[in-house]
gemmi code that builds the backbone of each chain (N, CA, C; Angstrom):
import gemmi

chains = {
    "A": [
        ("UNK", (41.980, 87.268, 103.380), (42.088, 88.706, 103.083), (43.249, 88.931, 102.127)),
        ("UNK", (43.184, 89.836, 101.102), (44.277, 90.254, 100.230), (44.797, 91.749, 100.838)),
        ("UNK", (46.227, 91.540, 100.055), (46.897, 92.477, 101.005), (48.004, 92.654, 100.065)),
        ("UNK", (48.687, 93.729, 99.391), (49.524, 94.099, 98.344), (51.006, 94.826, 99.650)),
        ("UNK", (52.133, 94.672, 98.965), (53.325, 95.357, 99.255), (54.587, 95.593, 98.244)),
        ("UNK", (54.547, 96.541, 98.212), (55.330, 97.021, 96.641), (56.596, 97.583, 97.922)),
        ("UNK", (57.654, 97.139, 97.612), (58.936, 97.240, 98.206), (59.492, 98.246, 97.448)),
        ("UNK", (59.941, 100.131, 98.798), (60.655, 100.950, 97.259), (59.350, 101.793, 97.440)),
        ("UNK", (59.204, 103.028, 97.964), (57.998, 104.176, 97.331), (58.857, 105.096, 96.885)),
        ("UNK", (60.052, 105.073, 96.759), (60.845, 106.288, 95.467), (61.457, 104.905, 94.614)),
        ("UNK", (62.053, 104.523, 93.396), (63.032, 104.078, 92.344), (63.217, 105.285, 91.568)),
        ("UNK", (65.212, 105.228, 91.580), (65.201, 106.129, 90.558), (66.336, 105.159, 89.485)),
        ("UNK", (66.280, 105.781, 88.151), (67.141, 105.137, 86.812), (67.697, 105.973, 86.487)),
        ("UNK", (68.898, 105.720, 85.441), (68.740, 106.634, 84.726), (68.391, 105.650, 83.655)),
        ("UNK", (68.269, 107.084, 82.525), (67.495, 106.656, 81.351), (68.202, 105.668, 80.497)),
        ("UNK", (67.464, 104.552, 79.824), (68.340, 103.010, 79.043), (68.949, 102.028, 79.937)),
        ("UNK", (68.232, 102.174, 81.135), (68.616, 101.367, 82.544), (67.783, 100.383, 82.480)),
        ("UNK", (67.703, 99.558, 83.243), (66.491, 98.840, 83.517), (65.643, 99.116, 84.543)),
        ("UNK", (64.183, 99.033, 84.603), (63.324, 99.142, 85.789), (63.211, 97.897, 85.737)),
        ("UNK", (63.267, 98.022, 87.613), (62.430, 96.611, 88.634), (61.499, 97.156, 89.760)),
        ("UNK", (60.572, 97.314, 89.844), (59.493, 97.329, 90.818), (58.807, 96.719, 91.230)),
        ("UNK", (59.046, 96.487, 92.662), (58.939, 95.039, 93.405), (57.249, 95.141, 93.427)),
        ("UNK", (56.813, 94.063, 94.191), (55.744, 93.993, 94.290), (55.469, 92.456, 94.729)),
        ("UNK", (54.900, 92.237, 96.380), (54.368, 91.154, 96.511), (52.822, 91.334, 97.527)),
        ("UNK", (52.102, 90.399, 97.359), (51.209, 89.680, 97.507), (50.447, 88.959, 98.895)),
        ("UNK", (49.273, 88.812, 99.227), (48.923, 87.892, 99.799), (47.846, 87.666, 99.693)),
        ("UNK", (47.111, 86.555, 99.581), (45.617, 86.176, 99.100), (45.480, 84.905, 99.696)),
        ("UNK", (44.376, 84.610, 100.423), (43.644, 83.528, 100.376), (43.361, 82.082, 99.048)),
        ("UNK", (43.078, 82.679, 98.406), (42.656, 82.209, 96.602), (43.070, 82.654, 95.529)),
        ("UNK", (43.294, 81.525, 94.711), (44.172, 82.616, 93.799), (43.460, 83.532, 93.002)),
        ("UNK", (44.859, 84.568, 93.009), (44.437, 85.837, 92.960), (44.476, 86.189, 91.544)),
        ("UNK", (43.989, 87.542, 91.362), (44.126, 88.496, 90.000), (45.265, 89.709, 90.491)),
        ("UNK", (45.874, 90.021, 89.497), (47.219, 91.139, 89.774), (47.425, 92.022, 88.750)),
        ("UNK", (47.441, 93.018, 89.150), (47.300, 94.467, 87.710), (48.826, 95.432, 88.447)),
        ("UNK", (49.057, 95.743, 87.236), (49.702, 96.989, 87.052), (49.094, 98.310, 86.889)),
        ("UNK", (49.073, 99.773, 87.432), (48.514, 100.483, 86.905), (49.606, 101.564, 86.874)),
        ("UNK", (49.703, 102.620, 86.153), (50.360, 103.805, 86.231), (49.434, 104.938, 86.328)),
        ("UNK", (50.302, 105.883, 87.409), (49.779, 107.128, 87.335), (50.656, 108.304, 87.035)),
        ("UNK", (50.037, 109.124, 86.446), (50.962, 110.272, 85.501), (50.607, 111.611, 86.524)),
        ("UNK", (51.208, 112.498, 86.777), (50.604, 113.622, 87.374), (49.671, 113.653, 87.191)),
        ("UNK", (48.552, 114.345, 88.219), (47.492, 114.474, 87.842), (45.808, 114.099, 87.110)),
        ("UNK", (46.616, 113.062, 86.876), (45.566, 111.861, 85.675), (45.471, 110.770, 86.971)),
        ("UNK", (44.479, 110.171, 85.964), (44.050, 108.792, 86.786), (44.991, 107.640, 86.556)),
        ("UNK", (44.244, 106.375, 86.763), (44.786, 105.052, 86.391), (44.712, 104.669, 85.368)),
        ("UNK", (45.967, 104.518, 84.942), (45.747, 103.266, 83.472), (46.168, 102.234, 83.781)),
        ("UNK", (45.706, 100.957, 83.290), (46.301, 99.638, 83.457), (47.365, 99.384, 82.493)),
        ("UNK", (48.482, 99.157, 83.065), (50.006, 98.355, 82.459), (49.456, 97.309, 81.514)),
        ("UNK", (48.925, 96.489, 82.642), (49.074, 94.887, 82.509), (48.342, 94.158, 83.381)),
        ("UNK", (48.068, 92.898, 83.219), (47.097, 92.424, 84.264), (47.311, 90.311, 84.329)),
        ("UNK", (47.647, 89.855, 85.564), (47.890, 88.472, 85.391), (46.532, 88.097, 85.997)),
        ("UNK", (46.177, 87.081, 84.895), (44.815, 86.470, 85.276), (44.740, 84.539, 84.990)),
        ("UNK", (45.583, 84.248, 85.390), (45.809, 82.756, 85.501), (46.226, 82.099, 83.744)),
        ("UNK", (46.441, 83.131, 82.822), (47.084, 82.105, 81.666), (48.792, 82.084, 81.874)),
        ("UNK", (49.376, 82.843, 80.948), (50.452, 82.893, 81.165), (51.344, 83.890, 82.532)),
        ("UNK", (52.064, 83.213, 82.824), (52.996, 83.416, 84.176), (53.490, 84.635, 83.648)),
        ("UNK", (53.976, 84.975, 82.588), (55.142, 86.515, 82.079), (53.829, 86.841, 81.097)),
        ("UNK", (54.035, 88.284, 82.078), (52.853, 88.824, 81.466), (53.083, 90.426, 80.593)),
        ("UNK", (52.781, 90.262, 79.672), (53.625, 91.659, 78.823), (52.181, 92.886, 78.477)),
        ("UNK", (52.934, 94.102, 78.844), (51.675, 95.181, 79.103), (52.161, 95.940, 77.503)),
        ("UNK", (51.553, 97.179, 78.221), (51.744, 98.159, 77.246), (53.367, 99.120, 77.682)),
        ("UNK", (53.721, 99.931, 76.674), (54.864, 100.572, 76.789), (55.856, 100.036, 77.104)),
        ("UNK", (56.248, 98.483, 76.666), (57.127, 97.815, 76.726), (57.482, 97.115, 78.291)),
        ("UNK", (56.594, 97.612, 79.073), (56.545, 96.980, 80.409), (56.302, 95.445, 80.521)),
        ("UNK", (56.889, 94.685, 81.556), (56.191, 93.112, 81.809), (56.033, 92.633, 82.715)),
        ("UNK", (55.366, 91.732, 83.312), (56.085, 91.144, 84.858), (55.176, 89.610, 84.497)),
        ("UNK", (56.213, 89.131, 85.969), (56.464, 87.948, 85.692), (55.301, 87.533, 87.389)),
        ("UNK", (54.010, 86.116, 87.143), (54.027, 85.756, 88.540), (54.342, 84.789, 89.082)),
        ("UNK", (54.747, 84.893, 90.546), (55.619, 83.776, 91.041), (54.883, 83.208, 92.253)),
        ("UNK", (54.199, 82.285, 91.826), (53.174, 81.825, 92.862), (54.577, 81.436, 94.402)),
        ("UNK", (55.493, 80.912, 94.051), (56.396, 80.265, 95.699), (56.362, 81.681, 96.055)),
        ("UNK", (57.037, 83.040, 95.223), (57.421, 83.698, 96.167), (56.068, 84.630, 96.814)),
        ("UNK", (55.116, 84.535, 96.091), (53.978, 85.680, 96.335), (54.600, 87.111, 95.360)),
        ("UNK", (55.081, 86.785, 94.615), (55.634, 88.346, 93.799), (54.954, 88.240, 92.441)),
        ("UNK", (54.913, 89.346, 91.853), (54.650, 90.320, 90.630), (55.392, 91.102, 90.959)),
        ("UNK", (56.392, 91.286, 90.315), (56.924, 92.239, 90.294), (57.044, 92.882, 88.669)),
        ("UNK", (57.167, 94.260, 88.651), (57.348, 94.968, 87.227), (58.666, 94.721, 86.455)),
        ("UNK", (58.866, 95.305, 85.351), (60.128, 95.186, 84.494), (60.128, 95.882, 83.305)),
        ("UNK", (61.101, 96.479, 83.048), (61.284, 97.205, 81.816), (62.489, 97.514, 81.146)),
        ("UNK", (63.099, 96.214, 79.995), (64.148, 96.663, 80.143), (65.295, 97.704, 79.885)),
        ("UNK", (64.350, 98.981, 79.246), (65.522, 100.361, 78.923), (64.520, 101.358, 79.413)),
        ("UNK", (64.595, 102.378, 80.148), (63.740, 103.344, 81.046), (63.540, 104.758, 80.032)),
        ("UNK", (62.507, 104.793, 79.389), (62.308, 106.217, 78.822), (61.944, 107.301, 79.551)),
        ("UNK", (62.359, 108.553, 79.298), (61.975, 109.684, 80.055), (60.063, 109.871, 80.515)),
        ("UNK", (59.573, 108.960, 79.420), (58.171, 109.334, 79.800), (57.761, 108.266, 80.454)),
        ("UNK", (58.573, 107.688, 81.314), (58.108, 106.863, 82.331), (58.020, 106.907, 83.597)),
        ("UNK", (58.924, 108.283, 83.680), (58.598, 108.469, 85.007), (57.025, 108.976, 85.550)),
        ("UNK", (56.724, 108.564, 86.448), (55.348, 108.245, 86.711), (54.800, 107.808, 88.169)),
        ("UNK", (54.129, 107.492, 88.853), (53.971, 106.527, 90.162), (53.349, 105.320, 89.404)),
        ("UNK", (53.432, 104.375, 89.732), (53.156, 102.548, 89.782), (52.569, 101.937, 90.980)),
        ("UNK", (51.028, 101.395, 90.723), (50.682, 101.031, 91.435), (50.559, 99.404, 90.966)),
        ("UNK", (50.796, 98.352, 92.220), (50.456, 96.962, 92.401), (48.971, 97.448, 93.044)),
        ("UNK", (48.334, 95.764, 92.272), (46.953, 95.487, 92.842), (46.389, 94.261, 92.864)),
        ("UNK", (46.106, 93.906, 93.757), (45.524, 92.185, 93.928), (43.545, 92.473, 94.331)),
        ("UNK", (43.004, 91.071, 93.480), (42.010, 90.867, 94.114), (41.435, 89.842, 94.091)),
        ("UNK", (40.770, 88.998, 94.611), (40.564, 87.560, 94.903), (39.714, 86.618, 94.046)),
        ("UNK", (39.662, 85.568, 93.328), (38.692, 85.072, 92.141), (37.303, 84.622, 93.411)),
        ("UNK", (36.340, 85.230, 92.981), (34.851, 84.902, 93.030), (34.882, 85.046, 94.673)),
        ("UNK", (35.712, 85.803, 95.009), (35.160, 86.180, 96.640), (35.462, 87.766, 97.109)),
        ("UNK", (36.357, 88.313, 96.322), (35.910, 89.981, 96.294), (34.807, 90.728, 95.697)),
        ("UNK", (34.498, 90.442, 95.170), (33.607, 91.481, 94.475), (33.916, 92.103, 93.421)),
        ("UNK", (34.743, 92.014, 92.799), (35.793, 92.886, 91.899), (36.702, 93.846, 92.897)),
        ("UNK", (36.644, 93.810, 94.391), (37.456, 94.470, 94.883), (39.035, 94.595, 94.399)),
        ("UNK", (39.432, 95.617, 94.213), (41.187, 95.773, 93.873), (41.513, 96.473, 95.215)),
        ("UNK", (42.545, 95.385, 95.936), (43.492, 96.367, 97.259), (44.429, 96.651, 96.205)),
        ("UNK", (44.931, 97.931, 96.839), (46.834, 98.526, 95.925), (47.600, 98.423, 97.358)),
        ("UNK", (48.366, 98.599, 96.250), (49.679, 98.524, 97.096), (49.727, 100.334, 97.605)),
        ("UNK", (51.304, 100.467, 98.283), (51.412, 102.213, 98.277), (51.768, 103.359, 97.145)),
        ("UNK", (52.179, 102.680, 96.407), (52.467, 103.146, 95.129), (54.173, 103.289, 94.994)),
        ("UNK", (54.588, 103.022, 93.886), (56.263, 103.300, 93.909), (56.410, 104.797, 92.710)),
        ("UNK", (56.941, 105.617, 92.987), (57.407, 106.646, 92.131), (58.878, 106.637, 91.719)),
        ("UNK", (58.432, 106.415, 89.997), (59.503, 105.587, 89.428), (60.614, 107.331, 88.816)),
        ("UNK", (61.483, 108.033, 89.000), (62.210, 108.873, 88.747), (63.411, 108.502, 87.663)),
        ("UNK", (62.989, 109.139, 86.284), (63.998, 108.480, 85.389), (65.353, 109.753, 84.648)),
        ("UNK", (66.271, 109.566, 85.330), (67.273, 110.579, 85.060), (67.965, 110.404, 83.414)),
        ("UNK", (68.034, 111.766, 83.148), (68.396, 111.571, 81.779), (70.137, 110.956, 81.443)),
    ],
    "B": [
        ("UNK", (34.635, 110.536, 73.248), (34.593, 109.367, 73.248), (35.498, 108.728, 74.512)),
        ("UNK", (34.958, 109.454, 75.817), (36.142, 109.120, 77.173), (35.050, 107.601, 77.464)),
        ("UNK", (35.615, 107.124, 78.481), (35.661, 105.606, 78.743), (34.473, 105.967, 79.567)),
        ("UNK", (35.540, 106.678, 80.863), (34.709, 106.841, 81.933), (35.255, 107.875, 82.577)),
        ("UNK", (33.847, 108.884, 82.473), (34.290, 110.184, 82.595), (33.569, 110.802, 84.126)),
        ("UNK", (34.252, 111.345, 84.826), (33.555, 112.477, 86.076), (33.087, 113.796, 86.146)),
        ("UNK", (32.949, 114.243, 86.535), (32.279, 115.610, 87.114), (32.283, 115.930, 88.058)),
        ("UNK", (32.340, 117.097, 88.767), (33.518, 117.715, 88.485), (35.217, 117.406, 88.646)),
        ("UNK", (35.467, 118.187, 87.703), (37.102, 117.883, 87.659), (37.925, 118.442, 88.915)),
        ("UNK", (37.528, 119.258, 89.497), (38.451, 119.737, 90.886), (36.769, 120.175, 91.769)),
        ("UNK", (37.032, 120.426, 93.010), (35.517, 120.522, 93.713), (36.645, 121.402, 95.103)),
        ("UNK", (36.297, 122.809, 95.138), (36.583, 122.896, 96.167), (35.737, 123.848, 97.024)),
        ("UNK", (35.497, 123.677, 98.190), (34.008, 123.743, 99.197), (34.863, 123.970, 101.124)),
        ("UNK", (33.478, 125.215, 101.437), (33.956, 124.646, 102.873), (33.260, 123.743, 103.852)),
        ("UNK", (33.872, 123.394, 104.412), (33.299, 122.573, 106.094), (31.737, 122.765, 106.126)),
        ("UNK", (30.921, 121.529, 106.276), (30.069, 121.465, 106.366), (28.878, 121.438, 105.264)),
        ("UNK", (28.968, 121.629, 104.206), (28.472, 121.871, 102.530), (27.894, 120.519, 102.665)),
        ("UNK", (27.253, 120.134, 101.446), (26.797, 119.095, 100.810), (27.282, 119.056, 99.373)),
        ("UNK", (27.886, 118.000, 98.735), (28.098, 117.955, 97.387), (27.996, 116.775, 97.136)),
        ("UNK", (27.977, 116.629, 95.508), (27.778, 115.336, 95.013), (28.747, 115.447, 93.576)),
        ("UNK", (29.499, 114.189, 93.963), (30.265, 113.520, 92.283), (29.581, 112.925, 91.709)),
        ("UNK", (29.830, 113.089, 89.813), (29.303, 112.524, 89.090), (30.243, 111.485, 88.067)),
        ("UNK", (29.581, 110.360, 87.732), (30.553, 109.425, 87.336), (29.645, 108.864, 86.240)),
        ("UNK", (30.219, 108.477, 85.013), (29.602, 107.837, 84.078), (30.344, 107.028, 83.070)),
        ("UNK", (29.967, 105.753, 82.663), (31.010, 105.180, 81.482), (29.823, 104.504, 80.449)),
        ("UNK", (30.477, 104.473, 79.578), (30.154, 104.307, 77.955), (30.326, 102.932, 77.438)),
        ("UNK", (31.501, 102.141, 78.088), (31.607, 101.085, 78.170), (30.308, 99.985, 77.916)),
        ("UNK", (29.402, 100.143, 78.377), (28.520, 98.950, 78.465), (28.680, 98.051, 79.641)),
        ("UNK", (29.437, 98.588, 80.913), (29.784, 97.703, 82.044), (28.960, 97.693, 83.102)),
        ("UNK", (28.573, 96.069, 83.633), (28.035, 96.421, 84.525), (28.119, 96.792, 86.465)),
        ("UNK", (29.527, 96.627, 86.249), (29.811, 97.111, 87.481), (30.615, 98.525, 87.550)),
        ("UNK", (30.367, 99.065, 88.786), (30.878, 100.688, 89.136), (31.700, 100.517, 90.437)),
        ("UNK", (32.783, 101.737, 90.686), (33.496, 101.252, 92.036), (33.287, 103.215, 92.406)),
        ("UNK", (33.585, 103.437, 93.329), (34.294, 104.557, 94.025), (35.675, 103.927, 94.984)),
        ("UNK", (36.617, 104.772, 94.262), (37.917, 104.715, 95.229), (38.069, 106.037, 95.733)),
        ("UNK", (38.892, 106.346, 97.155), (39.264, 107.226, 97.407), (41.391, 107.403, 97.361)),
        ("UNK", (41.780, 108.327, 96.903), (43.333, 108.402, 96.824), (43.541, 109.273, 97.852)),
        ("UNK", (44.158, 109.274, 99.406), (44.171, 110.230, 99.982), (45.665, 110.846, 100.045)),
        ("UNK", (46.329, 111.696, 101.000), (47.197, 112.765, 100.212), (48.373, 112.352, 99.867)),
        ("UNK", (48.745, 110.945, 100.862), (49.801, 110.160, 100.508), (49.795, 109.109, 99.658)),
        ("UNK", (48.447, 109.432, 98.355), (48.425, 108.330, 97.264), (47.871, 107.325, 97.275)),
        ("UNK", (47.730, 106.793, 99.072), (47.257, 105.549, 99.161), (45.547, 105.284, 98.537)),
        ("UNK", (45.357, 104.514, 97.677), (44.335, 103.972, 96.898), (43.665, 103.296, 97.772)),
        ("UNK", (41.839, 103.611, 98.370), (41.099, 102.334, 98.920), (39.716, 102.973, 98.147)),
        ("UNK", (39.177, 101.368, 98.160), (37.861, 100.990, 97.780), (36.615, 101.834, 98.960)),
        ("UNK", (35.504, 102.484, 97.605), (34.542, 103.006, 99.146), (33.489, 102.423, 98.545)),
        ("UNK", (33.126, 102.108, 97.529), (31.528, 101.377, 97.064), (31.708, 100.786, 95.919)),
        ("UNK", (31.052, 99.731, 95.834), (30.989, 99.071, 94.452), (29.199, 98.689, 94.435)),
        ("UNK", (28.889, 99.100, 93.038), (27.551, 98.579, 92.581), (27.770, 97.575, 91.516)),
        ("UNK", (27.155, 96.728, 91.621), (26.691, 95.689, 90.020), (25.584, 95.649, 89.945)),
        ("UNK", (25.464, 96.173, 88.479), (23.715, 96.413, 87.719), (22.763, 97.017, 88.814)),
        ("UNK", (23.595, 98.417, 89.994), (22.788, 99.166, 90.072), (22.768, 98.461, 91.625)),
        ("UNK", (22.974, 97.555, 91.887), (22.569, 96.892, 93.398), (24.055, 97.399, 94.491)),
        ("UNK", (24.047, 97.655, 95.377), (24.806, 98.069, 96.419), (26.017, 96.475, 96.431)),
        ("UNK", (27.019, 96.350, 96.514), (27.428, 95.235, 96.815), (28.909, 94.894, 97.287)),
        ("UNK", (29.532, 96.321, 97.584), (30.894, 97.065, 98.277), (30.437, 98.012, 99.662)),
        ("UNK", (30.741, 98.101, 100.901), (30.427, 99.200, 101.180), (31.599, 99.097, 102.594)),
        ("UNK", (32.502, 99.864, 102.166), (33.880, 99.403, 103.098), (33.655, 100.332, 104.233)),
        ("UNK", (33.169, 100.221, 105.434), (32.637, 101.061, 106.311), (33.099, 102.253, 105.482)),
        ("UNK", (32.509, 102.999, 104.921), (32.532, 104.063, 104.926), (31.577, 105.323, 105.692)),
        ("UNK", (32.036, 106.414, 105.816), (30.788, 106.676, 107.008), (29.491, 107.354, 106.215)),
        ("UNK", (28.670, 107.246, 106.771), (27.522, 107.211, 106.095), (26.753, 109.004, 105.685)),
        ("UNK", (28.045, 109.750, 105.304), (27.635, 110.864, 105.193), (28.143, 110.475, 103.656)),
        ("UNK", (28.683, 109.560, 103.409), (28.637, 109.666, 101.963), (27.540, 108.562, 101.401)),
        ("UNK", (26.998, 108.967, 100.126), (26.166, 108.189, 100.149), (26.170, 108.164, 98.252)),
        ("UNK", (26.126, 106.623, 97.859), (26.680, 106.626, 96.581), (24.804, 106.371, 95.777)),
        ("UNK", (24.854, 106.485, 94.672), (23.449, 106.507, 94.217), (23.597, 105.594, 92.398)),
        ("UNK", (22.975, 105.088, 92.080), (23.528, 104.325, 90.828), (21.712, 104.294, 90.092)),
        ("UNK", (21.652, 105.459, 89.408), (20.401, 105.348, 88.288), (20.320, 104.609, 87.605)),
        ("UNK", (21.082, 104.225, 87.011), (21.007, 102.961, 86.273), (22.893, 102.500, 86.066)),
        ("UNK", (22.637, 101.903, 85.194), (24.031, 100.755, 85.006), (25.175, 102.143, 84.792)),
        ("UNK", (24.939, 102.376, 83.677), (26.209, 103.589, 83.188), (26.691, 104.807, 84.485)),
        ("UNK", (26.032, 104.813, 85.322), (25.906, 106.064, 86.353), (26.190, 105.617, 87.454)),
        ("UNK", (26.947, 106.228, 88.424), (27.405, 106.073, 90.093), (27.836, 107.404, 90.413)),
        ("UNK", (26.999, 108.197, 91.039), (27.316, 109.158, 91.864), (27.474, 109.033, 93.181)),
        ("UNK", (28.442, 109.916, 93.544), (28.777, 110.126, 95.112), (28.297, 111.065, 95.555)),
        ("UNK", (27.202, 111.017, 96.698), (26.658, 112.292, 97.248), (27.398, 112.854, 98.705)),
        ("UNK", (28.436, 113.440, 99.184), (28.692, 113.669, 100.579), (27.892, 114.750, 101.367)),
        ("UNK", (27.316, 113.999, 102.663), (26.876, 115.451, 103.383), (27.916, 116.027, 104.054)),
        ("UNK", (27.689, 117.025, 104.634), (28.786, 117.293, 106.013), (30.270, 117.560, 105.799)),
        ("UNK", (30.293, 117.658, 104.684), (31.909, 117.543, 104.182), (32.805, 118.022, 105.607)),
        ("UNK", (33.841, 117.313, 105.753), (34.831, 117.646, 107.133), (36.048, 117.811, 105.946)),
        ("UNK", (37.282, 118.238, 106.875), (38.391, 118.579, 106.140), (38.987, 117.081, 105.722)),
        ("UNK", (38.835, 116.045, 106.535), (39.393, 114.972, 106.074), (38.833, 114.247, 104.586)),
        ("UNK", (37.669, 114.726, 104.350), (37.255, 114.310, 103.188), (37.955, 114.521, 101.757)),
        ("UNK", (38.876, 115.422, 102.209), (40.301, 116.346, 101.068), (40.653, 115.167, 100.624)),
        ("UNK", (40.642, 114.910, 99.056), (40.809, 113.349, 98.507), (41.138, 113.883, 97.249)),
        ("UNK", (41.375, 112.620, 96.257), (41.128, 112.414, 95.002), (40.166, 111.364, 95.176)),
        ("UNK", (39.256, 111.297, 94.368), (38.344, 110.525, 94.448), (37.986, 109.414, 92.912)),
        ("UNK", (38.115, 108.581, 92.482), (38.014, 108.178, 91.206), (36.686, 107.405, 91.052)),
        ("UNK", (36.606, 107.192, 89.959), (35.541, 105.858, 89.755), (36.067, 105.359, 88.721)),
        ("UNK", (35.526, 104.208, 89.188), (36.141, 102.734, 87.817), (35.219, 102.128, 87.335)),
        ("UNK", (34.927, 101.585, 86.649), (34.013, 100.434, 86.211), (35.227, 99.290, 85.563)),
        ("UNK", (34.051, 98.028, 85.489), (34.404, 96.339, 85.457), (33.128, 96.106, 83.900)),
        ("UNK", (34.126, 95.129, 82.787), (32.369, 94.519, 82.640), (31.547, 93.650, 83.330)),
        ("UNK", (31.886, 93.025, 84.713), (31.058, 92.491, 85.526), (31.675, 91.859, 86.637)),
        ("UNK", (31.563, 91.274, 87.229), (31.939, 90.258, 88.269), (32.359, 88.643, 88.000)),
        ("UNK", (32.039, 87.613, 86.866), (32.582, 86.855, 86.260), (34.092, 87.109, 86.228)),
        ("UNK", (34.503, 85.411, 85.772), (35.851, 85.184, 85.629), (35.966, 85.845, 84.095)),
        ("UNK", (37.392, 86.588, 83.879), (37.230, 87.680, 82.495), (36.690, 88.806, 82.335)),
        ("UNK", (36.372, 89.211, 83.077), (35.146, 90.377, 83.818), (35.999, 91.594, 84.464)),
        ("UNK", (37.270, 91.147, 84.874), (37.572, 92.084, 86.679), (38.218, 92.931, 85.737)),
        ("UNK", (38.851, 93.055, 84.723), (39.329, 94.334, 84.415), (38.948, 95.867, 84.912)),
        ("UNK", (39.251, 96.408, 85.674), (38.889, 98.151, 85.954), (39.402, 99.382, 85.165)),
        ("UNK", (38.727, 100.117, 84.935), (38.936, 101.758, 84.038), (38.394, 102.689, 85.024)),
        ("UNK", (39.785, 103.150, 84.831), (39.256, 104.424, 85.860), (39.274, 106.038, 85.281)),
        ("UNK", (38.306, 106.475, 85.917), (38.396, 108.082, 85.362), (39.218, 108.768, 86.114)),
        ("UNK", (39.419, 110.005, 85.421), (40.296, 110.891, 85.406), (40.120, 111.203, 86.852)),
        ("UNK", (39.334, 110.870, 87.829), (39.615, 111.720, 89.001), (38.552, 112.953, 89.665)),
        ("UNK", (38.342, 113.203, 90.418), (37.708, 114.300, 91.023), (38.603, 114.893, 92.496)),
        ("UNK", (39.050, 115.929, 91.856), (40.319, 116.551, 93.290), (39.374, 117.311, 94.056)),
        ("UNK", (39.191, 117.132, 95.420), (37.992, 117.326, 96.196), (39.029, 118.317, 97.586)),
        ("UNK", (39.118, 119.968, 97.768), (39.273, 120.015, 98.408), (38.369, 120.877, 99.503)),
        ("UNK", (38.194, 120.169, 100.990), (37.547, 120.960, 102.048), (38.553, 122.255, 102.851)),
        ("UNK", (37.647, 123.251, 102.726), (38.516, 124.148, 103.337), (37.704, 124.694, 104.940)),
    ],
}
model = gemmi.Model(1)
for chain_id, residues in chains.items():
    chain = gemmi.Chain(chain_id)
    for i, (resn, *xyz) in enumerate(residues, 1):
        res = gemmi.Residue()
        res.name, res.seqid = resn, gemmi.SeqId(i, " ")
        for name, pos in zip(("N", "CA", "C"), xyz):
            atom = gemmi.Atom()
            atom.name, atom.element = name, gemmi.Element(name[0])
            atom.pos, atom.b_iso = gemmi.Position(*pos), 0.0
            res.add_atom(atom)
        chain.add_residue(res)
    model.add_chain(chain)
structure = gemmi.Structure()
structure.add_model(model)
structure.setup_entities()
């Protein structure tokens, strides 16, 4: 069974800080792992997504994360925080050739970026 | 030129009604999901179709009932609406179930409230 835990449902910055948003893992098989953001009101967009090439994985809006098969983590990264980032962040795992395309999330982290 | 677009954009109804969401993408994909977001954000899976065949169905209770005309289309039909049904409701699509495939797009959402 897969099973997501994003450590942290408030982070706050201030702005030209760095973001870290935790995020670990558990899967049977190895897994697939997405980033998504949500903006008020809007849906999901995908960050970023690790799918077994490279370990540091670089999204959109200057976001990245890195996966760490010992620890079970993905965690996010960004290293200077713009005002239009504040947002909620969701982690998501799902299993190669035995979910279905199922995505579990995590709880979501709401990232608060002070000017 | 939206990805993957819903209908309606907010839905609000009382106790006991029948309604139905509409979901469609442009993509060319052949898989569809319904997620539900309930009030504390938390993201779960309620149906997934590929090419139209049933192949997700996370106990959900069976007053909802998802319908897939063909590939581009996944509607959600609920009977009975109860107050707990008060959601955001999304749909995503995949281009398939293959390895390279699992990517998800999700639409904007359907804010569903029972009164």
């Amino acid at each position: 069974a897969q099973s997501v835990t994003q450590l942290g449902s408030h982070v706050s910055v201030s702005e030209g800080a760095l973001v870290l948003l935790r995020c670990n893992y558990s899967s049977s098989v190895p897994p697939y792992l997405f980033w998504y953001v949500q903006y008020p009101n809007q849906g999901l967009q995908l960050l970023l997504k690790y799918t077994s090439a490279a370990t540091l994985v670089k999204g959109i809006n200057g976001f990245e994360a890195e996966f760490k098969k010992s620890e079970t983590s993905f965690h996010l990264t960004k290293p200077s925080a713009h005002m239009s980032d504040a947002a909620e962040y969701f982690c998501a795992v799902s299993e190669r050739g035995t979910s279905y395309g199922k995505l579990t999330f995590g709880q979501g982290t709401i990232l608060t970026v002070h000017p | 030129d939206t990805a993957v677009s819903q209908t309606p954009k907010y839905l609000v109804t009382q106790m006991g009604n029948d309604k139905s969401i509409k979901c469609e993408q442009n993509l060319g994909h052949d898989t569809m999901y319904w997620y539900k977001q309930d009030s504390k954000k938390f993201l779960k899976i309620m149906f997934s179709y590929n090419n139209k065949e049933l192949i997700i169905n996370e106990t959900v209770p069976n007053r909802f009932s998802p319908k897939s005309p063909d590939k581009a289309h996944l509607n959600l039909h609920i009977n009975s609406l109860e107050l707990g049904d008060s959601a955001v409701y999304f749909c995503a699509s995949s281009p398939g179930l293959a390895e390279g495939q699992e990517t998800q797009y999700f639409g904007p959402g359907t804010r569903l409230l029972v009164l």
